[in-house]
C-alpha positions in Angstrom: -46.0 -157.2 132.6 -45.0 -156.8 128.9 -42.1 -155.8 127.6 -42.7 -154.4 123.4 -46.2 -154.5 121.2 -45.6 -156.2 118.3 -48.1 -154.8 115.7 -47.9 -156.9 112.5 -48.9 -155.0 109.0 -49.8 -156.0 106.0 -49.3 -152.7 104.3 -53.3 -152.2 104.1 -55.1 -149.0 106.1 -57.1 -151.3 107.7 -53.9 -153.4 109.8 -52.1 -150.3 110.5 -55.5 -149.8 112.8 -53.8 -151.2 115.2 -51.4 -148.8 115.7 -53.3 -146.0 117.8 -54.0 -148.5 120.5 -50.4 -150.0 120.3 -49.4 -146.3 120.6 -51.4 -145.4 123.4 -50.6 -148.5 125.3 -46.8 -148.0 124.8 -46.5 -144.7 126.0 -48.4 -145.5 129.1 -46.5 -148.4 129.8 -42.9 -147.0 128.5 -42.3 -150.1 126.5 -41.2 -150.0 122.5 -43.3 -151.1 120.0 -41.8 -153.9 117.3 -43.1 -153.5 113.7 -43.2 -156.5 111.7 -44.6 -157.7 107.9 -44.7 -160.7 106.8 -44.1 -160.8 102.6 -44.8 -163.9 100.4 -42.1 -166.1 99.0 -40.4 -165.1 95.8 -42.2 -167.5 93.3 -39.1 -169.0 91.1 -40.6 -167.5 87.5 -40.1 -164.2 89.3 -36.7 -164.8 89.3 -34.3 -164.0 85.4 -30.5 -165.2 85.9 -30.2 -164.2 82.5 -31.0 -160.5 83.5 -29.1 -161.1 86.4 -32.2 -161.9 88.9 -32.1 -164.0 91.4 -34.1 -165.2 94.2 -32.2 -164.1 96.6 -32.0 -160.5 95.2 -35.7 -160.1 94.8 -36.2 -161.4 98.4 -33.7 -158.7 99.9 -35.8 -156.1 97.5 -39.1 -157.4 99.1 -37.5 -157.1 102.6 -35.9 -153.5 101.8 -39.3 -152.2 100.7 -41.2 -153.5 103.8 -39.0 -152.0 106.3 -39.6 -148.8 104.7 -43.3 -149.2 104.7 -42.8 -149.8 108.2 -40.6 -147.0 108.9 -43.5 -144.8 107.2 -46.8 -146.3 109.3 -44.3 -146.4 112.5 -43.5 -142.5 112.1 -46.5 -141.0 113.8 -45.7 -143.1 116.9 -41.9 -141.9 116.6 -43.0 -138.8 116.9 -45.5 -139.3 119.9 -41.6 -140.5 121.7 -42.3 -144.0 121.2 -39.3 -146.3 120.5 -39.8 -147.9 117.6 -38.0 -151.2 115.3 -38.8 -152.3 112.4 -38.7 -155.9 110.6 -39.6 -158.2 107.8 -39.8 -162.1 107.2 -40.5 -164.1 104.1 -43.1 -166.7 104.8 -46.1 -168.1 106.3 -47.8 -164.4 107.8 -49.7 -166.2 110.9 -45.9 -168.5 111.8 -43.8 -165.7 111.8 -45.6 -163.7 113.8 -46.2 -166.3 116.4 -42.7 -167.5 116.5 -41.6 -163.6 116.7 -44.0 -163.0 119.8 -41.9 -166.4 121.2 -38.9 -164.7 121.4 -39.9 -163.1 124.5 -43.0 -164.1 126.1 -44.1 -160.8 127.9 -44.4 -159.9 124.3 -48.0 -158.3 123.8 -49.4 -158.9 119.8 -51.6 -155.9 118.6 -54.3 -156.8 115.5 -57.2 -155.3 114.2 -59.4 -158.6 113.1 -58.8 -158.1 109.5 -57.3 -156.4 106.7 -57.6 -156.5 102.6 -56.0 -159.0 100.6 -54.4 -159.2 97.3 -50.8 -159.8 96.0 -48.3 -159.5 98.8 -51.2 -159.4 101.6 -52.5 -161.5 104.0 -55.7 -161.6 105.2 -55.5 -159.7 108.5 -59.0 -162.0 109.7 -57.8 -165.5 109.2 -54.5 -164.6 110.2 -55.8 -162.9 113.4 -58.0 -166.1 114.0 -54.8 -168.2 113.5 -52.6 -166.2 116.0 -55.5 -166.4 118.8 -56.2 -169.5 119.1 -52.2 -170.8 118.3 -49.9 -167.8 120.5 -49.1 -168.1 124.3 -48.7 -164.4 124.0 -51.6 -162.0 125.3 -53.0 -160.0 122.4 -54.9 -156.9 122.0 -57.2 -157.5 119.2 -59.3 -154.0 117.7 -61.8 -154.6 115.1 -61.5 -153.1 112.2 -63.7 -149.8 111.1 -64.8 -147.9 108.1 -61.9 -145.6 107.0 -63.7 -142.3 108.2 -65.3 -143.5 111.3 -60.9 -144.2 112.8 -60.2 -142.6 115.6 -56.3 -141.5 115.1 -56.0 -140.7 118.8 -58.1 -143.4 120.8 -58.8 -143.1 124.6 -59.5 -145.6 127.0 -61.5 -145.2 130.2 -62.8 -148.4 131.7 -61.6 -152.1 131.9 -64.0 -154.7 131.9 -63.3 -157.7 132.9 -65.4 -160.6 132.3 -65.2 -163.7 135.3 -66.7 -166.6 135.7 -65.4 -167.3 139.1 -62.8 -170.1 138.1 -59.0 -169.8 138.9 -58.2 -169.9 135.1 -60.3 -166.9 134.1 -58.8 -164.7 137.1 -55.6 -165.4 135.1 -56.2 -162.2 133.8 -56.3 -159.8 137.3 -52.2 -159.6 137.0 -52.6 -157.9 133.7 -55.3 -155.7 135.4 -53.4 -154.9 138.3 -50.3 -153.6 135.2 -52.9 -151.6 133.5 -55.2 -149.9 135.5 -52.5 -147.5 137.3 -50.5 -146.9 133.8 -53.6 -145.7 132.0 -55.9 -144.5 135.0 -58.9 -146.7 134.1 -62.0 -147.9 136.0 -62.3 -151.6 136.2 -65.7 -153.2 135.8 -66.2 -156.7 137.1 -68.7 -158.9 135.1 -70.1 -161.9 136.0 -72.6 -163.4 134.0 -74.6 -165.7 136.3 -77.1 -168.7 134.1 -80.3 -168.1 132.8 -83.0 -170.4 133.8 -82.7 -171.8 130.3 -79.2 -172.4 130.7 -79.8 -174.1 134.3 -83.0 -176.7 132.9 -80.4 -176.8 130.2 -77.8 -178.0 132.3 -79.7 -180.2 134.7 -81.5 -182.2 132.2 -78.0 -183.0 130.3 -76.1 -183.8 133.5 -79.2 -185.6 135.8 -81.1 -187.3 132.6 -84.2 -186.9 134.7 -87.6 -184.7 135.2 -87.0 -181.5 136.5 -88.6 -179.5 139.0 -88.9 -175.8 137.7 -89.3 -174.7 141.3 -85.5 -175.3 141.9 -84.5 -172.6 139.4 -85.8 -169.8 142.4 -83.6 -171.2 144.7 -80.4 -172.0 142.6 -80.6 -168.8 141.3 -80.8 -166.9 144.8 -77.5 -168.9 145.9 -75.7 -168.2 142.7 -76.0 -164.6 142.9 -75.3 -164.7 146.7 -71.6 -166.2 145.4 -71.4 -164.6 142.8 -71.9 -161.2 144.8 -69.1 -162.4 147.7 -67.0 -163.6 144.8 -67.0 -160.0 142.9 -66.0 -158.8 146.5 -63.1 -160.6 147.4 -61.5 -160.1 143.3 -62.5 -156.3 144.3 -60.4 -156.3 147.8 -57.6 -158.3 146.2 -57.1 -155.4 143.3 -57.5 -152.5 146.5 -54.6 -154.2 148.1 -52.9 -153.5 144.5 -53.6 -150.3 144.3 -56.7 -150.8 142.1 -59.5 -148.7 143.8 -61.8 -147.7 141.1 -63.4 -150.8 140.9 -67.2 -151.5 140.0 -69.1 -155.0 140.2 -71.8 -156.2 137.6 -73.9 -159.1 138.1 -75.8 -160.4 135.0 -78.1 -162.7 133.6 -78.1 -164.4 130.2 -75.8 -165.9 128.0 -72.1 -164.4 128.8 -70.9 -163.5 125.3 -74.4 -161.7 125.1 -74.5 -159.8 128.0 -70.6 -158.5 127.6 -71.4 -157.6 124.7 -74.1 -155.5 125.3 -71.9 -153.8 128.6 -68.9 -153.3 126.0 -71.5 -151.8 123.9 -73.2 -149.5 126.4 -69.6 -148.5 127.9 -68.2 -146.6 125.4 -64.1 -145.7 125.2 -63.5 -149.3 127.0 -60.9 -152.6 126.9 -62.5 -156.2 127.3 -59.8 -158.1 129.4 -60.1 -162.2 129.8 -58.4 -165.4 129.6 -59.5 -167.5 126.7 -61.0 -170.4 128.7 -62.5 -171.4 132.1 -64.6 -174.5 133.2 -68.1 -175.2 131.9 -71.1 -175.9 134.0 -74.5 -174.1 135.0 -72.7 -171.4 136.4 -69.4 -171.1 134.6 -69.2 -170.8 130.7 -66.5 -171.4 128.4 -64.5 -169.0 127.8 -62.6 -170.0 124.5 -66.3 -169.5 123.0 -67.2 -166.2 124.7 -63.7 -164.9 123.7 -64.2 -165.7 119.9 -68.0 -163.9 119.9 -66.5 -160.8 121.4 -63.6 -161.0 119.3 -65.8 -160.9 116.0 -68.6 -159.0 117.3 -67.4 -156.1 119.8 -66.8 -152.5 118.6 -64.6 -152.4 121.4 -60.6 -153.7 121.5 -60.3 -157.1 123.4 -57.3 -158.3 125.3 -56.9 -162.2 125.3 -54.7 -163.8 127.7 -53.7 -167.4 127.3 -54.6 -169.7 130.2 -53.1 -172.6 130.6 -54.7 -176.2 131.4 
């Protein structure tokens, strides 16, 4: 399913949390891990011919140092017997990482949602916004903790995986069929079925007319009937994978919401969806949900890309 984790840095403590789960993904999966920074561009007052300073020069200094910065954050993983490569661009942080991740598609991007700025930083948030909604490329995204609450040596236990019952949101089962078996996790299946606000909601935008409250009982009986055999057949399609520790969770409320609070309840867990499915009363967009957990969850998010 992938082939490297490229984990971008910006040479602050905060990026290089990225690194652990990068680790602990790559030696499950026995697939290098691709360091890259991303330095600004050498402004031309920088530069002294007269001292013998060019632009040129500087920029190979600038590239020098950041491989050896990389070399350094890299070394733990090195040690844990992961292969890695290190490398530097000049340039625009959030385009040179996507156009790195291009290069091979089975690529998977590992971020942390943000990281301190300054001279010769990014800002690990807007660029991490930037690469989500602009890559192709799946990406793990970790949100970034206080310096003393890191865990150097993170484990993962369960894999929930949010579905609205579209074919674009069970984009993601392939990546949780590659998973599962590498890092002997339990898969829980959410699905978030509509709240009655969300169904009068829904009806009164779509049928313009009065509605009768009394519908809402037996909407919401059917919906959770599908929604029940739905769970069921995703299950038996990951058994005939191989995927057998599988659990189904049927919900009410607003689906960023109630993920949320299962990601938050399920400790030592990975959020796996696609970034988008259809909208309607009973399946919610998933380009929203994926930015709320993205911000707000304490636990790493994967992000797949579906396409249209």
């Amino acid at each position: 399913m992938y082939t490297r984790i490229l984990v971008p840095l910006d040479g602050s403590s905060l990026a290089e949390q990225a690194l652990p789960y990068a680790g602990l993904l790559a030696g499950a999966l026995n697939i290098p891990v691709s360091l890259l920074n991303v330095f600004d561009s050498v402004p031309p007052q920088f530069a002294d011919p007269g001292r013998g300073l060019y632009e040129t020069q500087i920029t190979a200094s600038y590239r020098d140092n950041a491989i050896d910065y990389l070399q350094k954050a890299g070394s733990g993983l090195k040690q844990s017997g992961v292969t890695i490569t290190a490398d530097a661009h000049e340039g625009n942080a959030a385009e040179q990482i996507i156009n790195e991740a291009e290069k091979d598609p089975d690529t998977l991007i590992a971020m942390v949602t943000h990281g301190r700025s300054g001279l010769g930083r990014w800002v690990l948030g807007s660029v991490t916004d930037k690469v989500l909604h602009a890559t192709t490329n799946p990406l793990l995204i970790a949100h970034a903790q206080d310096e003393a609450s890191v865990n150097p040596q993170p484990t993962l236990k369960n894999l929930i995986v949010p579905l609205d019952g579209s074919p674009l949101a069970g984009r993601v089962l392939p990546h949780v069929e590659a998973l599962v078996p590498a890092l002997g996790l339990n898969v829980i299946l959410v699905r978030v079925a509509a709240s009655s606000d969300d169904y009068y909601r829904y009806v009164d935008m779509s049928m313009g007319a009065a509605i009768d409250t009394s519908r809402f009982d037996e909407y919401s009986h059917q919906a959770e009937a599908e929604a029940a055999t739905y769970l069921e057949k995703v299950k038996e399609q990951l058994s005939g994978k191989g995927v057998t520790s599988v659990e189904e969770r049927l919900v009410a409320g607003s689906a960023a919401g109630a993920i949320l609070d299962l990601a938050q309840e399920t400790p030592d867990s990975l959020v796996a969806l696609t970034t988008h499915g259809r909208s309607g009363v009973e399946r919610w967009v998933l380009g929203s949900v994926t930015d709320r957990l993205v911000r707000h969850s304490g636990q790493p998010v994967l992000v797949i890309r579906a396409d249209d």
